[in-house]
C-alpha positions in Angstrom: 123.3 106.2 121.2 126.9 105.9 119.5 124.7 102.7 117.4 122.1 104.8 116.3 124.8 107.8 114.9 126.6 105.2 113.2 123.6 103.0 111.9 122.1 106.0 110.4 125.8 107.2 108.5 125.7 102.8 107.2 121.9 103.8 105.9 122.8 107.2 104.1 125.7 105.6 102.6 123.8 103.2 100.6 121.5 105.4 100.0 123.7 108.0 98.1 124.4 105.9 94.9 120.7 105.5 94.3 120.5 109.5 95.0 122.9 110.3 92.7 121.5 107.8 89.3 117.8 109.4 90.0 118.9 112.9 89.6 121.5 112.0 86.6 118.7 110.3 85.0 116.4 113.2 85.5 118.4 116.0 84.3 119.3 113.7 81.3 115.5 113.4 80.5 115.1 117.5 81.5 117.8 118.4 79.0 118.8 115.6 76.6 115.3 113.7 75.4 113.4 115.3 72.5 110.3 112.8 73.1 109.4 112.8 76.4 106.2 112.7 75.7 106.5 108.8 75.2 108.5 108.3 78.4 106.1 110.2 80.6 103.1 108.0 79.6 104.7 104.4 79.4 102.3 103.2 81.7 101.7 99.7 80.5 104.8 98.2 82.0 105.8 100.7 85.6 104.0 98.8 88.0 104.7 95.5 86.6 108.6 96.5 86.6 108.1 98.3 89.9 106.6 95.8 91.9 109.4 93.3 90.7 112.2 95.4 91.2 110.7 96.9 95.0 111.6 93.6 96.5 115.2 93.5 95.9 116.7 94.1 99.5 118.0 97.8 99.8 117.1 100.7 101.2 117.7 103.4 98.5 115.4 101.7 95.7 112.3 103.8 96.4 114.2 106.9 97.6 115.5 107.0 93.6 112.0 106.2 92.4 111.0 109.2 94.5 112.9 111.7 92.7 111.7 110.2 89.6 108.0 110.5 90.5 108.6 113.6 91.3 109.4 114.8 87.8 107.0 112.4 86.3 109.5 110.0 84.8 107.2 107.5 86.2 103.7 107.5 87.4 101.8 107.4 90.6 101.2 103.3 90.3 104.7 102.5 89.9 105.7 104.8 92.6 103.0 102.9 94.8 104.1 99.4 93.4 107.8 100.5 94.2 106.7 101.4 98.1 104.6 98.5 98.5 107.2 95.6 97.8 110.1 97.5 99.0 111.5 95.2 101.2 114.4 96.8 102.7 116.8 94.8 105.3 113.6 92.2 105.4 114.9 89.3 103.5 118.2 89.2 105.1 116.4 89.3 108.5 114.2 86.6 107.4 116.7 84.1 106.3 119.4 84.9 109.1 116.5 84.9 111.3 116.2 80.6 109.7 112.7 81.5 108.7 111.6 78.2 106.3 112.2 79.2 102.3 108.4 78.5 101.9 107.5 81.3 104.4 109.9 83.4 102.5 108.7 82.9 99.6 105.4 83.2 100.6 105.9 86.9 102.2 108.0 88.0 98.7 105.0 87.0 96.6 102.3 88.1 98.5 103.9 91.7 98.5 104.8 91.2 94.5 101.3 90.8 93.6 99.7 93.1 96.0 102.4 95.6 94.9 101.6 95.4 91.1 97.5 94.9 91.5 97.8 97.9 93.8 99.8 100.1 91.4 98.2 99.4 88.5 94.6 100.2 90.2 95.9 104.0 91.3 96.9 104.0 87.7 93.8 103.3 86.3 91.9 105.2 89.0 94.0 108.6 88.3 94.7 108.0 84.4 94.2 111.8 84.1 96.0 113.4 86.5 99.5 111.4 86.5 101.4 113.7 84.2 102.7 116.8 84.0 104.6 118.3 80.6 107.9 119.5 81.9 110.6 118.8 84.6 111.2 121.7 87.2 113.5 120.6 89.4 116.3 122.9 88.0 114.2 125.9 88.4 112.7 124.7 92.0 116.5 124.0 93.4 118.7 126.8 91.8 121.6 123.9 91.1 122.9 125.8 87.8 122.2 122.9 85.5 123.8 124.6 83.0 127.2 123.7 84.1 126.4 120.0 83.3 124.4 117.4 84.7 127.2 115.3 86.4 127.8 118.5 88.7 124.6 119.6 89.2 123.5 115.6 89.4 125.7 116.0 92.6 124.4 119.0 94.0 121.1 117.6 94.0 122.5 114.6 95.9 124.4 116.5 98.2 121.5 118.9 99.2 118.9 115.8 99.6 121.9 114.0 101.5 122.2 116.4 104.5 118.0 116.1 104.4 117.9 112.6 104.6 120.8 112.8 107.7 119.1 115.2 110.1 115.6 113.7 109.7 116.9 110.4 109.6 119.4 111.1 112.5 116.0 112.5 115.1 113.9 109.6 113.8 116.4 107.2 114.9 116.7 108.8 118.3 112.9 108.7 118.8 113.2 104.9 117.9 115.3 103.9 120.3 114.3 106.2 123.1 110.6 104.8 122.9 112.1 100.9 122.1 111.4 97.6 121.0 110.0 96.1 124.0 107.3 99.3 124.2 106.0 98.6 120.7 106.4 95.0 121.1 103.7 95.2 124.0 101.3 97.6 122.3 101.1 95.3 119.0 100.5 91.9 121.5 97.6 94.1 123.5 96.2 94.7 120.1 95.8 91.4 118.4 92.6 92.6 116.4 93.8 96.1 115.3 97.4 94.5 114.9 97.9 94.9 111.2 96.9 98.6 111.6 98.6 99.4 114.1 102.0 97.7 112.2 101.1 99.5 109.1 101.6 102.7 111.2 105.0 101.8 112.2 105.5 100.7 108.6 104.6 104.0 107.6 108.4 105.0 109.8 110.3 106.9 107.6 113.3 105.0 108.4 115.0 101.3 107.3 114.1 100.7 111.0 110.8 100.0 110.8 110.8 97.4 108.5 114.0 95.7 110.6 112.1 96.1 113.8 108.5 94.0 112.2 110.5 91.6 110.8 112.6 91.1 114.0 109.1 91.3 116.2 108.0 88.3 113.8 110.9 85.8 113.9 110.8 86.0 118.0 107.0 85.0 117.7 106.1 88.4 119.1 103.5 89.8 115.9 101.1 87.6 113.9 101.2 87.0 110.1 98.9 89.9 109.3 101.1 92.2 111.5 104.1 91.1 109.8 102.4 91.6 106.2 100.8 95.0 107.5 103.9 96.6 108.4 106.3 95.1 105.7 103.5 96.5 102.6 103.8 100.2 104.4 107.6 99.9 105.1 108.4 101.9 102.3 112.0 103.0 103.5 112.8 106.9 103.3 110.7 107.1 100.3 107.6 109.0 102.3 110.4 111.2 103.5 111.9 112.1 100.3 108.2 112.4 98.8 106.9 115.4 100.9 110.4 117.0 101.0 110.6 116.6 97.0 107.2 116.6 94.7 105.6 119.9 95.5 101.8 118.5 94.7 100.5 117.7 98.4 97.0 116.3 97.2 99.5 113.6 95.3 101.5 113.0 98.5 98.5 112.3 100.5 97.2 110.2 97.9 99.9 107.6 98.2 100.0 107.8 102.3 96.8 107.1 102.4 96.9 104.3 99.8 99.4 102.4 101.2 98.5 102.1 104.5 95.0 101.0 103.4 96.0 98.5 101.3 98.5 97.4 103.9 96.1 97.1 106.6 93.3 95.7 104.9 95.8 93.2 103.9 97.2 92.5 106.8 94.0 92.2 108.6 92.7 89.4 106.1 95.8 87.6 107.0 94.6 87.0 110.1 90.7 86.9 109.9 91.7 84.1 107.4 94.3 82.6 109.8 96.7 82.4 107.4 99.2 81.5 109.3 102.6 80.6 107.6 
């Protein structure tokens, strides 16, 4: 128990920096950009960028492009493209782990493409409904922005901090109380509705999920599929911070739903195609 305390502290730590640059940049954008106009419907580019930039191994990548979404600095495909190659603690798993570079590689690509194809199709499929015309999240969390965006940059951070501790802190309880070798033998029962049922613990609001499918992997316990499934879903604390943060629930929803489809289906052709690697 002392492991899980501490391990949750390590991931809240590297989570805060990320915190911090999201809410700077959106109270810069709130208060100091006359044409916001252009920003908010950049669209051309976010996915692209988003799915690249998901798959650098941290944990507090897609809690900033969260907070951004949630203002509409960027739009629901990026957000989706950020979530879907998020990659967490994966790759250093993987290699530790002395998983073959081609396997690696073959993992890092298949959730690049999938990631920007993905984002770019909720895009086009909600072109109307991405945008809103002004930032709120002064008025929705009373920080006194007019005392400068460094301090209330912090207070954001702060109050999203303490959030992020006691959800993450029960999540990481339930985890460990229900262990490894439990899910372990509920994915191997499964083989058929594998990838769905690792896209659900995927969907974990915790780096723990994606740590625990990548672990089940390297041992030979999951299939391909499973591993793909759960790694496209694994999405960090982003889902977290997304219903704590953007206040439209239809839009929350939305991207729950679209990830774990598009990480199951995913998954699941993996293995009907035995693409075993």
């Amino acid at each position: 128990m002392g492991k899980v305390v501490v391990d949750t502290l390590i991931d809240l730590v590297k989570i805060i920096p990320f915190l911090f640059v999201a809410f700077l940049i959106m109270e810069y954008l709130e208060h100091g950009v006359k044409k916001k106009s252009n920003i908010l419907r950049n669209k051309k580019v976010g996915p692209l960028v988003g799915g690249i930039l998901g798959i650098i191994p941290q944990c507090g990548f897609s809690v900033m492009a969260t907070n951004l979404f949630s203002s509409k600095v960027i739009t629901i495909g990026t957000l989706l493209a950020i979530y879907l190659s998020t990659s967490d603690e994966m790759l250093p798993l993987l290699i530790s782990g002395g998983i073959s570079s081609k396997v690696i590689l073959i993992v890092l690509i298949t959730k690049v493409i999938v990631a920007i194809i993905g984002g770019y199709l909720i895009d086009l499929l909600l072109s109307k409904k991405n945008f809103k015309k002004d930032f709120s999240i002064c008025e929705d969390d009373d920080c006194h922005c007019e005392k400068g965006i460094i301090k209330s940059s912090l207070i954001h951070t702060l109050k999203i901090s303490f959030f992020i501790l006691v959800t993450t802190l029960i999540l990481n309880i339930l985890v460990y109380y229900i262990g490894e070798e439990k899910i372990a033998s509920i994915l191997q029962t499964n083989s058929f509705f594998g990838p769905f049922l690792a896209s659900i613990i995927g969907l974990i609001p915790n780096c723990a999920a994606s740590v625990l499918i990548t672990e089940l992997f390297i041992k030979g316990v999951i299939t391909t599929g499973m591993l793909i499934g759960g790694l496209l879903t694994g999405a960090g604390l982003g889902l977290l911070i997304l219903f704590k943060v953007n206040k439209n629930k239809k839009e929350n929803f939305i991207i729950l739903i679209s990830l774990y489809l598009i990480g199951s289906i995913v998954g699941l052709l993996f293995d009907l195609l035995n693409l075993v690697i």
